[in-house]
Each structure stands twice: as C-alpha cells, then as structure tokens.
LUMZA-32739 format. One line per 2 residues: for each residue x, y, z of C-alpha. Coordinates in Angstrom, 1 decimal. Each point is the difference from the previous one (the first is absolute). Layout:
N
X:Y:Z  ...;
***
This chain:
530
146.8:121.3:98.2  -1.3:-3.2:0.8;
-3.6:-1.5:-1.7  -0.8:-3.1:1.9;
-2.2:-2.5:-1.1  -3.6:0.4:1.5;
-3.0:-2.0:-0.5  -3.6:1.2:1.5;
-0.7:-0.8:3.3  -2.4:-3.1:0.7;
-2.3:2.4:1.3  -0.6:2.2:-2.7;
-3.7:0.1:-2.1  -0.6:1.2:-3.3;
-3.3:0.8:-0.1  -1.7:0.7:-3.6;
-2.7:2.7:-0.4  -2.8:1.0:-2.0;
-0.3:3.9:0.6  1.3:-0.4:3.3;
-2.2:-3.8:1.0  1.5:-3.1:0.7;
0.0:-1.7:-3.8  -2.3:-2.9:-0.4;
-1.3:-1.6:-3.1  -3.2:2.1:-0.6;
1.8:3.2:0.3  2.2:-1.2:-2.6;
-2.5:-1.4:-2.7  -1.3:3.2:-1.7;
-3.7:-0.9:0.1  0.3:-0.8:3.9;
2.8:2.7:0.5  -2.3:3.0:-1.5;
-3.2:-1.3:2.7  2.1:0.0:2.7;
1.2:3.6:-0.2  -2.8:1.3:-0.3;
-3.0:-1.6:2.4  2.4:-2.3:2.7;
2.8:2.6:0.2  -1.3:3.6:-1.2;
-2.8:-1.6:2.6  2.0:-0.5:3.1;
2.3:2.8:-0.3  -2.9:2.6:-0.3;
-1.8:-1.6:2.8  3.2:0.1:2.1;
0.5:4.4:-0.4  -3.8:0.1:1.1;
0.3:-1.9:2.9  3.6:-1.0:1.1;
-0.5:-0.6:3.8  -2.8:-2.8:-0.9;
2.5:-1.6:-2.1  2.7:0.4:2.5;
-2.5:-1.5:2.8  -0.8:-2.7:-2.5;
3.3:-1.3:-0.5  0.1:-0.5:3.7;
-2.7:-2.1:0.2  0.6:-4.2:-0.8;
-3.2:0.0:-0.8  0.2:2.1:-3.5;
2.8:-1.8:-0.8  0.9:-0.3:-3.8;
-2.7:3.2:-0.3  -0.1:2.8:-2.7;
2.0:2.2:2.8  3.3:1.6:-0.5;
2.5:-0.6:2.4  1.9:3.8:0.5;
-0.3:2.4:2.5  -2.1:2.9:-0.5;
3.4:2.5:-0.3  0.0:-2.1:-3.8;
-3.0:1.8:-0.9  1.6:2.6:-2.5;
1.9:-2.8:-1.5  -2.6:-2.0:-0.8;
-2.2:3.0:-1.6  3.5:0.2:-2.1;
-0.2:-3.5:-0.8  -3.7:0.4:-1.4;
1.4:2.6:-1.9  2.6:-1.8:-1.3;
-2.0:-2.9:-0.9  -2.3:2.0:-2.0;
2.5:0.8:-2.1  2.3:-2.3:-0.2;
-3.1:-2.7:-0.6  -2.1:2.4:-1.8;
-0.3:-2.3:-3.3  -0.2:-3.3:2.1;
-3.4:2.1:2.0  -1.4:0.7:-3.0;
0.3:-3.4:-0.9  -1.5:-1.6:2.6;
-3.0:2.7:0.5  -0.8:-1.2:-3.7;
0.4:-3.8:0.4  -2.7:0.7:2.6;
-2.2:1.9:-1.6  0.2:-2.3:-2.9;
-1.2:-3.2:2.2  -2.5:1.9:1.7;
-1.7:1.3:-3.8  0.2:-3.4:-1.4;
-1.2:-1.5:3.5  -2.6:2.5:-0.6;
-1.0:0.1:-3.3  1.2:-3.3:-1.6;
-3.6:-2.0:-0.2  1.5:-3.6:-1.4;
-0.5:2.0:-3.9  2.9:0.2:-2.1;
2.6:1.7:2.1  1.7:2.0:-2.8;
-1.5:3.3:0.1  1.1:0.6:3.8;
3.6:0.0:-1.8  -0.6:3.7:-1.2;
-1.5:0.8:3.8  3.4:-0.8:1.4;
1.8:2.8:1.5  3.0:1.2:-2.0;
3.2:-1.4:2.4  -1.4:-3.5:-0.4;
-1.1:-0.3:-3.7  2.0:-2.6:-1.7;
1.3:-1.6:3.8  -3.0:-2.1:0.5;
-2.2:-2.1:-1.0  -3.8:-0.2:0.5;
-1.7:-3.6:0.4  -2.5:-2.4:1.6;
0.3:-2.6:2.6  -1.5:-3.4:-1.3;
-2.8:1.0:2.6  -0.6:3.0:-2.4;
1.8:2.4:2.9  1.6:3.1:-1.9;
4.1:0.1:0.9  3.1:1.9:-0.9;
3.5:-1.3:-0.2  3.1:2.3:-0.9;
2.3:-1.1:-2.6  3.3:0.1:3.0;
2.8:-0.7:-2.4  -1.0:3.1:-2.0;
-0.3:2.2:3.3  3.4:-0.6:0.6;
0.9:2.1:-2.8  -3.0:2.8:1.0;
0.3:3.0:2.1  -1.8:-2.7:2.8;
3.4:-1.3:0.5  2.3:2.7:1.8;
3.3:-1.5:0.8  1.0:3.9:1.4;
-1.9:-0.9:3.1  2.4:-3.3:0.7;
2.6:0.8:3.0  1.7:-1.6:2.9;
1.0:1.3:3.4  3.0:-1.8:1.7;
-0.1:-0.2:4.0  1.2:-1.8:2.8;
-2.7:-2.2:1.3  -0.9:0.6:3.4;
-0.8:-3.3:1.2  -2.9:-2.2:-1.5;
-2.6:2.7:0.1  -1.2:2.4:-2.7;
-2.9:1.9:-0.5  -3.3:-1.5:-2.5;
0.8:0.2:-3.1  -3.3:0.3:-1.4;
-1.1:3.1:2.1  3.4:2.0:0.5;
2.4:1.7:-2.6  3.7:-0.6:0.6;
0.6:4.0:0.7  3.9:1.2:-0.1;
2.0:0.2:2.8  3.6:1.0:1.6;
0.7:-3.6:0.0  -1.2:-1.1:-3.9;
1.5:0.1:-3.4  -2.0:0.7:-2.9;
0.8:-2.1:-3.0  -1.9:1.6:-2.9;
0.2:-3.7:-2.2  -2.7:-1.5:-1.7;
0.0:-3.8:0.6  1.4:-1.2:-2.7;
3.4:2.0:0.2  3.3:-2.0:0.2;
0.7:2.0:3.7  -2.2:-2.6:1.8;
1.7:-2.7:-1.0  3.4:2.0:0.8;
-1.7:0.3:3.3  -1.1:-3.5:0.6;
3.5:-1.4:-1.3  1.6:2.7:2.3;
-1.8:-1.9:3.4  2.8:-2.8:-1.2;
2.4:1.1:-2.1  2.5:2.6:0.9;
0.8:3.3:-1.9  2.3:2.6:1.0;
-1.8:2.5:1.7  0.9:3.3:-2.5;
-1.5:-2.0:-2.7  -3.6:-0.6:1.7;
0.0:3.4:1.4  0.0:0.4:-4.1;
-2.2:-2.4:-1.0  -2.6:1.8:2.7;
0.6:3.3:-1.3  0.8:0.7:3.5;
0.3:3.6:0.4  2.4:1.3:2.6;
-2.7:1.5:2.6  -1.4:-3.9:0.1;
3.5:-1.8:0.5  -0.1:-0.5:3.1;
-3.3:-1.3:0.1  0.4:-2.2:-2.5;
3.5:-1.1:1.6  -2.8:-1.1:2.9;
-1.2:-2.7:-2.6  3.7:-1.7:-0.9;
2.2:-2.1:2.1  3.7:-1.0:-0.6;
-0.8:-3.5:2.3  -0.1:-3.2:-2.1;
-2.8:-1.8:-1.2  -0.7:-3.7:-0.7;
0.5:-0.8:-3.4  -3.5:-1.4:-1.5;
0.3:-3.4:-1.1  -1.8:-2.2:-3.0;
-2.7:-2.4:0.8  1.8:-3.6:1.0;
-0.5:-2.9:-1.6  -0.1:-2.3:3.2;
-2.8:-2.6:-1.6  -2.5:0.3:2.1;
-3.1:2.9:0.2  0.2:2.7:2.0;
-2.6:3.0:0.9  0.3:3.4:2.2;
-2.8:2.1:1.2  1.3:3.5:0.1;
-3.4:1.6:1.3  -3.4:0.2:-0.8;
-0.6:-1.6:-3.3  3.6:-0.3:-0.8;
2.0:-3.3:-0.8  3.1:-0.7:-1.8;
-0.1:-3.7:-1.2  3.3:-1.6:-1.2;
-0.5:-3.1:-1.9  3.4:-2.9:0.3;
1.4:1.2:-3.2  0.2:3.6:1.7;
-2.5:1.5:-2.5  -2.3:2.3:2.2;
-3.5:1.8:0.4  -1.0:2.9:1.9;
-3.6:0.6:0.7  -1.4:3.5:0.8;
3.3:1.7:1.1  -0.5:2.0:2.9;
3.1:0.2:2.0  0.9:2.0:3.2;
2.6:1.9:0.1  3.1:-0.7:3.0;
0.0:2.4:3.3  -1.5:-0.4:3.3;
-2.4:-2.7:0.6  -1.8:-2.0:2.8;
-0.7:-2.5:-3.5  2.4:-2.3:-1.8;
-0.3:0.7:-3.7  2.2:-0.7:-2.9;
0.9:3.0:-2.3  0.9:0.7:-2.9;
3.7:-1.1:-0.3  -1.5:-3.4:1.2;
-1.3:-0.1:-3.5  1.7:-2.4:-2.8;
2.6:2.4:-2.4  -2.1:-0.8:-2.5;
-3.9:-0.4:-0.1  -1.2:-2.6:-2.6;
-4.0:0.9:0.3  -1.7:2.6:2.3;
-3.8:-1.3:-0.3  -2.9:2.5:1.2;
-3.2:-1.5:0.9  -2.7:3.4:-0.4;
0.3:3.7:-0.3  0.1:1.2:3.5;
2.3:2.3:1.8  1.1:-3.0:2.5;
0.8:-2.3:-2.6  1.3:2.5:-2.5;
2.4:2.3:1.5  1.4:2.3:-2.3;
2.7:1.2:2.6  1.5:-4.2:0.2;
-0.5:-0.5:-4.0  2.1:3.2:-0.7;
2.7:-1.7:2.8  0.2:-3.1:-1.8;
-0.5:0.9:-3.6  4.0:-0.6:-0.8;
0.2:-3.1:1.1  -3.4:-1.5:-1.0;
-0.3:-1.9:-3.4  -4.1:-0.5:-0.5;
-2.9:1.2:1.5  -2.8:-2.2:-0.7;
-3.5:1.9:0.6  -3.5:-1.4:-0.2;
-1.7:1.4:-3.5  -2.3:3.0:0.6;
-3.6:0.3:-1.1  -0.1:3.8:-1.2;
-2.4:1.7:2.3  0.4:3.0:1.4;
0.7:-1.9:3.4  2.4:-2.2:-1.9;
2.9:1.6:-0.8  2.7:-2.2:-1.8;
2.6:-0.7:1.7  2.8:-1.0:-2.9;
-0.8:3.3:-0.9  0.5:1.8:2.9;
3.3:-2.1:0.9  0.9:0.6:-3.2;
0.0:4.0:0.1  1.6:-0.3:3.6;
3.1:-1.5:-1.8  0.0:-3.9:0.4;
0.8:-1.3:-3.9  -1.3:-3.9:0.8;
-3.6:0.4:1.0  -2.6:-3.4:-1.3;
-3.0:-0.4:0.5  -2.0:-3.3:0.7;
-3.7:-0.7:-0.4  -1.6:-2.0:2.7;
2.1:-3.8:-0.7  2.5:1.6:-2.0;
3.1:-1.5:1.4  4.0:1.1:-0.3;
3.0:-2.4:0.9  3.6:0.0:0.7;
2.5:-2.5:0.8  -1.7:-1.8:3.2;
-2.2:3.0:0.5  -3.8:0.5:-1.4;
-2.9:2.7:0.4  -3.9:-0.6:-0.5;
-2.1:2.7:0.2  -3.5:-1.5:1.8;
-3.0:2.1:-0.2  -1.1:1.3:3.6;
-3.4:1.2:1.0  -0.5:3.5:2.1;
2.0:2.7:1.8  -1.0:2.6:-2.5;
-3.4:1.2:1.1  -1.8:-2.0:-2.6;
1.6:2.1:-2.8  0.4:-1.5:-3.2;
4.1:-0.3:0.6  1.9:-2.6:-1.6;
3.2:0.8:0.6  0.3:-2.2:2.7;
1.4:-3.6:0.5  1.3:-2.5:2.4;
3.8:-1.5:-0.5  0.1:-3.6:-0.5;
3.7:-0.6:-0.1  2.0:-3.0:-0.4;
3.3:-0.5:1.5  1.7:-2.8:-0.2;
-2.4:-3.0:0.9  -2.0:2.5:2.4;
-3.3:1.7:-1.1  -0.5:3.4:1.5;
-3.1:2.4:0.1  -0.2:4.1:0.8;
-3.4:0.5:-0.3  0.5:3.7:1.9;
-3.5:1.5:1.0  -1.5:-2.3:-1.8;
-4.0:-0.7:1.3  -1.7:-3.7:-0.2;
-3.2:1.7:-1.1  -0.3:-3.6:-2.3;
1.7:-2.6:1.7  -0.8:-2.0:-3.4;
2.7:2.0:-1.7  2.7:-1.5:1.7;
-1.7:-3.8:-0.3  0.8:0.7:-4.0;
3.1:1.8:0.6  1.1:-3.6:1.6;
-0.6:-2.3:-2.9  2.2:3.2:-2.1;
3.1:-0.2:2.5  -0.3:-2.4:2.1;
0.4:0.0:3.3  2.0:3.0:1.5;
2.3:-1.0:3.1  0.3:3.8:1.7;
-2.5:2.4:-0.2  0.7:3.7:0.9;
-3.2:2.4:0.7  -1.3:2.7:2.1;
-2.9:0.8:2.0  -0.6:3.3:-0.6;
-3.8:-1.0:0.2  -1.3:3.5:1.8;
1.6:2.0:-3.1  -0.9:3.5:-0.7;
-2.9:1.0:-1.6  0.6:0.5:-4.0;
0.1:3.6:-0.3  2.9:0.2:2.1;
1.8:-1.1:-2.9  -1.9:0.9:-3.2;
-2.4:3.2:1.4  2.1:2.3:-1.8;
-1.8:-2.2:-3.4  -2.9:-0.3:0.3;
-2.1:2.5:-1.9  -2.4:0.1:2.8;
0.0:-0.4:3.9  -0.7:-3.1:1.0;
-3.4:-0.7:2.8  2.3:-0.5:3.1;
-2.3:-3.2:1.0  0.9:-1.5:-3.1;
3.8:1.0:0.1  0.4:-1.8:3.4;
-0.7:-2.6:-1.8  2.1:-0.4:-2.6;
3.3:-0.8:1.7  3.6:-0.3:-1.1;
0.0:-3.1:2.3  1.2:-3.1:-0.3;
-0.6:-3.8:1.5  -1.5:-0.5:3.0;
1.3:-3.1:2.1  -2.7:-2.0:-1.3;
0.8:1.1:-3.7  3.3:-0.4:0.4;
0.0:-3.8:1.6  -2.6:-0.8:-2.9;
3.2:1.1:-2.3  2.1:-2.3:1.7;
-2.0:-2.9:-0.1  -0.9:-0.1:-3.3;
4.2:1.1:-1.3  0.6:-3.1:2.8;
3.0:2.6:1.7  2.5:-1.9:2.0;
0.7:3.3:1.1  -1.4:3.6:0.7;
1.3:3.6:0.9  -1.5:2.9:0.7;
1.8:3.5:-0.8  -0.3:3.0:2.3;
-2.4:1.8:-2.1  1.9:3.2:0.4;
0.2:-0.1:3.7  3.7:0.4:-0.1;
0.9:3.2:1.1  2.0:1.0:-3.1;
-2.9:-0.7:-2.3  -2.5:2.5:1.9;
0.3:3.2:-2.0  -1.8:-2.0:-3.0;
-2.4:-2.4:1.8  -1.0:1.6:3.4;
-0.7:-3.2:1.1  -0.8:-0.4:3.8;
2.4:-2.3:1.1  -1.3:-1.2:3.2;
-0.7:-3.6:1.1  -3.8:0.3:0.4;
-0.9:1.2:-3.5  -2.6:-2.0:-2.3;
3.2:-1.2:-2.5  2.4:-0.5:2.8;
-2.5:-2.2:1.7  -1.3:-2.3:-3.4;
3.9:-0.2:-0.6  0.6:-1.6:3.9;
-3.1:-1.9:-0.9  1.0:-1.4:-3.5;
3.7:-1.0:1.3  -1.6:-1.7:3.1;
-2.3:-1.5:-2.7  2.8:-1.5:-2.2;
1.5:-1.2:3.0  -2.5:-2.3:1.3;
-0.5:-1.3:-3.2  3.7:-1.0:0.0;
1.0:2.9:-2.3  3.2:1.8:0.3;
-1.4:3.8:1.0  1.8:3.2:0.7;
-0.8:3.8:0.1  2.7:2.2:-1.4;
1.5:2.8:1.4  3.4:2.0:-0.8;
2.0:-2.6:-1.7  0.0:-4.0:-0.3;
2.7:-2.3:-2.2  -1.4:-3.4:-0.6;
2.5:-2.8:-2.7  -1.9:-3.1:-0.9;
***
C-alpha cells in the first residue's frame, strides 16, 4: 500500500484553547487565567442561555462590534449550558482562586488604613495564603501582588484546560475571540495538547517538511472514524522549501500585517517583531505567510502583553524554528503578568528579558528596549517597550501603540540613541476603553464616565508627528492597526476609511510628506532593502 508524503495544507489553523477560548496571554498566566473564567467568561456565557436572541441580534449590529456578545446561533444554547458546566469543573480550583484574590484586594482595600499591614495576612482567605503579598504604594495606597513563578506550580495553573482544534480556514473571517468559544464541529479536530507538547512543533514543521502520511495519522492519534477528515488537512502537492536569511549586505525589512515586521540585517542575522502572520487561502489582500518566513528565526521581539501583539496561535507555529524571544521585564501586578514566564510554560526554552535600555546584539543586528508611555488604561504596566534596532548602518524604531502623552520622553530618548532613520507606529488613538481588556481584574466595577476615559489608545497625529520630530525620522509608516481582515477575530477593529485612527494616520503620512519625509500607511504586506 502506498503512504505518500503529505504536508498540511496552506490553509489549515491550529487554533489553541483555554477551555474551549481562543488562547491569549491572560488566560494562560494563572493569576489572569483564574479571573477570566470566572467574571469575563462564566459572565458572558451565562448571560448568553438567558438571553440568546439579544446576543444573536447583537452580533449583527457594526455598532457592538468587539462587544461582550457571543457569536452562535440560539440552536447552541444547550451546548453552551454544557460548556458552563464543564468549566466549573474543569476550572473549579482556578474559580476558587480568583473569587479569593478578589476578595482579598477588596478586604485590604477595605480595611488596610496605612497601619502596619501584617495582621490582614491571617484575614486572607485560605486559596491565596502564602500566593501574595500585602503592601503599600509610596502614596500609602494598600496593594496586592501574587508571587507568579510560585502559581505556576499551584492548583491556579491548570495545564488540563490547554487544547487545540485543527480546521480549514474559511477565508479571512472568524468569529471574536474574546466573546465566543471555539465550540466542536463536523469539520474540527480536537487536539487534547497542552502547549508545551512536542506535537505542535511536529505540526508546525509538518506545514514544510514532509512525513509519510501513516506516520502523522500516528503522531495525531488519529482514530479511524476521523481519517478522512484529517486526510482533509494533508496534501501530497509540493511545498517550497524555507530558506535561511541571506547575507546580501545590505538591510532589509517586511511588514507581514499589523504590527508585524521581519528585519534582516546584511550579515543575514534577523528580527521579528510581534509575529502575527496570516495564514494562505483566498484573499482580496496580498500578505506574506508563514513559509515566507526565514528557516530559522534569530529573535522574535514582543513589544506589550496584548492579544494582537502576542498571539499564542503564531508563537506555537514558529516555536521550532525561533532561537530567542526577547520580552520587555514585567512589573508583578496582577495586571502584569510575566511574560518569560508565561512563554516559558508554553514551551519556548530562550525567553530574556530586558529592562527599559537593556540592550541585546548579534552579528550586525541590535535590540533596545525604549520606555513608551500609554495604551494600558493608566494601569501601572511595565511590561511594555518600544524596539530600537540596529541593522547594519540603519536605526529602526517599533514603538507599537505607543501614546506621546510626554513628548519630552522621546527629546531624552534622542540624546540615548540618537537619531532613528524609520519609525514604525500606529494610530490606534480611539482605543477601547480599559476594561475591555482588564474588567475581568479589577476587584470592583469601574464608574463608566471614568472608564471611557481611560483608553487603550495610542498617538494621535499630532502626538505622533511630535515623535517624529524630535527622533528627526527620515521616514514613517503607519501599520493597519488590525484592519486587515485576517486579524479581526482579536481586534474587531472597524476597518473603514472614515474612522478617527484611519483618518490621524492619512493625516500624519500627508504630514511627513510635506515636510519632505518619506510616509506610508501599511496594509497586507510591503518589502523595502536599504
């Protein structure tokens, strides 16, 4: 019998989940992953079985975009009730947890009077005692921070809950993340892998490296009533072989979406920032995909702990071929979540850290982390920075969603690098209000006044020119801010023309222009060699 060689089709996703949601960060850290099950997706579900035609005439309204709505049709109501039921078991510990991190903030918040904060130790409820730790601001503020490394090795931590489904995309469009479950379906195979196991990188290697197809069917566990869907997934046609990063002398960057660029510096050594990357099948928008990736990935850089700039589902594709992930150094909070750590128990072995000017170098290649102000709601995050790399003789900086609130930050961030030749930056500057994010954290509701405004926003076109000016650019680009269709299951970013950040990006570009300044908005895919 004959076992041709197959790889998987271009057009296949592996999708991780958390207890059936689309894996991000958060629901992977424990302290983040125990709030989120309980009050963001407990929350949703529940209100979902109460009410499923309001969330079905929700979804079909642009104007509750990105809203806490889940995006099935009503006939999914007795699989959802089994999914809450599921949940609460399967999560029970991690609920626990959470409910008592919240209590405990709220007792201190309560309770702590700028005293000696010791005797609220003994007040703590019983799943937390020995996680955290009680303290003050400066300002004399009580606060609690978790001890993370330690609740990797608690009952917080499930790694049971960690799965995949494999699928065929169907075009660009999938369902929010944030509000809808990945529910089974005729067309779906479960993988019941945590995210560290070996099989993803069997999987990932298998999108360019042939196996004979008995032995993946194997590898899969591939029982015989799933064969031929699985068979669905595999193709016998030949794939282009990846290749290694040349060494052509001279500097060369591609955007692959959003916040994504690969930057190749002349001795071929190479940098890829915020890897989000679109998978191959039918498209109205040129993109590059993953095989258009280097063999081998020297640094993946992430700039802050968001779902659109840390995407589990591309990490877990490239982990085999990546050799460090450099990550901005956490700050502890509850909002904070490390992200070594989190890498870390996802499976990548090379995970640093760098404080804000810490720098790493390599061959013709080097990485700054900068400081960058906003984006987070006004939440004490630090695990956020903006790229400063070096390649060859040209200066380069990401600064993502970063927000001017200070334009004297980036006067003194001049006299540290000097001046940067290309800047890269968005415009998300609407941004959605904090708790869209970090509600499932906060041991209170937030007044809605004041949530409206705290934004995860960045520059405006006036902030961001300011930034240009005083980095003296030669030249600018705006990414897409998630208005490529492939990237709207995490952002649910309008993508039309005559949106506030679509308009301050025409406006910044135009901007640069006139002052003489090389300007262009991103979109799909660009390939520039200096």
């Amino acid at each position: 019998m004959l076992d041709p060689l197959v790889t998987l089709k271009t057009d296949v996703v592996i999708e991780p989940l958390v207890e059936r949601w689309h894996a991000w960060a958060h629901l992977v850290s424990p302290a983040t992953s125990c709030l989120n099950a309980k009050y963001r997706h407990l929350a949703v579900l529940e209100s979902f079985v109460s009410a499923p035609e309001a969330h079905v005439a929700a979804c079909q309204n642009p104007n509750l975009r990105g809203g806490p709505f889940v995006d099935l049709p009503t006939s999914e109501v007795g699989a959802v009730k089994a999914l809450i039921e599921s949940t609460k078991a399967e999560q029970a510990k991690q609920i626990e947890f959470g409910d008592a991190l919240r209590e405990s903030f709220r007792m201190i918040s309560k309770n702590a009077d700028g005293f000696s904060i010791e005797p609220h130790y003994e007040k703590l409820p019983e799943p937390v005692r020995g996680y955290v730790e009680l303290t003050y601001t400066i300002g004399g503020h009580p606060d609690l921070r978790v001890n993370e490394p330690l609740l990797y090795r608690s009952p917080a931590y499930n790694r049971n809950v960690q799965s995949s489904v494999i699928y065929r995309a169907q075009g660009d469009l999938r369902p929010f993340a944030f509000s809808t479950p990945k529910m089974p379906g005729p067309n779906i195979f479960e993988l019941q892998e945590p995210f560290d196991a070996e099989i993803y990188d069997y999987l990932a290697r298998l999108r360019h490296y042939p196996q004979p197809r008995s032995q993946v069917l194997a590898a899969l566990k591939v029982g015989s009533e799933q064969t031929d869907l699985f068979s669905d997934f595999l193709t016998e046609a030949p794939v282009t072989a990846l290749t290694p990063s040349a060494k052509t002398g001279q500097t060369r960057w591609r955007y692959f979406g959003h916040a994504c660029v690969l930057v190749e510096a002349p001795d071929g050594t190479n940098v890829l920032i915020d890897p989000i990357v679109a998978y191959e099948g039918q498209s109205e928008v040129e993109r590059y995909v993953l095989s258009d990736l280097p063999e081998h990935i020297d640094y993946v850089v992430l700039t802050h702990n968001h779902a659109d700039h840390v995407l589990i589902e591309t990490l877990l594709a490239l982990r085999f071929r990546v050799g460090t992930v450099v990550v901005p150094t956490g700050g502890g909070s509850i909002a904070d979540p490390s992200l070594k750590l989190m890498l870390q128990s996802i499976g990548f072995k090379n995970v640093i850290e760098l404080d804000s000017l810490g720098s790493i170098a390599s061959g013709e290649l080097s990485m700054t982390a900068l400081p960058f102000l906003g984006e987070h709601g006004d939440l004490d995050v630090r695990s956020k920075a903006a790229w400063c790399v070096r390649a060859g003789q040209t200066t380069m900086l990401f600064a993502a969603d970063s927000n001017n609130l200070d334009p004297v930050l980036y006067d003194l961030l001049r006299q540290v690098v000097g001046r940067v030749d290309i800047l890269f930056i968005g415009m998300e500057c609407a941004g959605a209000p904090f708790s869209w994010t970090y509600g499932p954290l906060l041991p209170v509701a937030i007044d809605r006044k004041k949530d409206q405004t705290r934004r995860l926003n960045g520059s405006d076109c006036e902030k961001g020119l300011k930034v240009v000016k005083s980095l003296g650019c030669t030249e600018v680009y705006v990414y897409a801010m998630g208005a490529e269709p492939w990237l709207q299951f995490v952002t649910s970013i309008d993508p039309s023309e005559d949106t506030v950040p679509a308009t301050n990006a025409r406006q910044l570009v135009e901007a640069c222009q006139q002052m003489g300044i090389k300007a262009l908005r991103l979109f799909g895919r660009a390939d520039v060699t200096i």
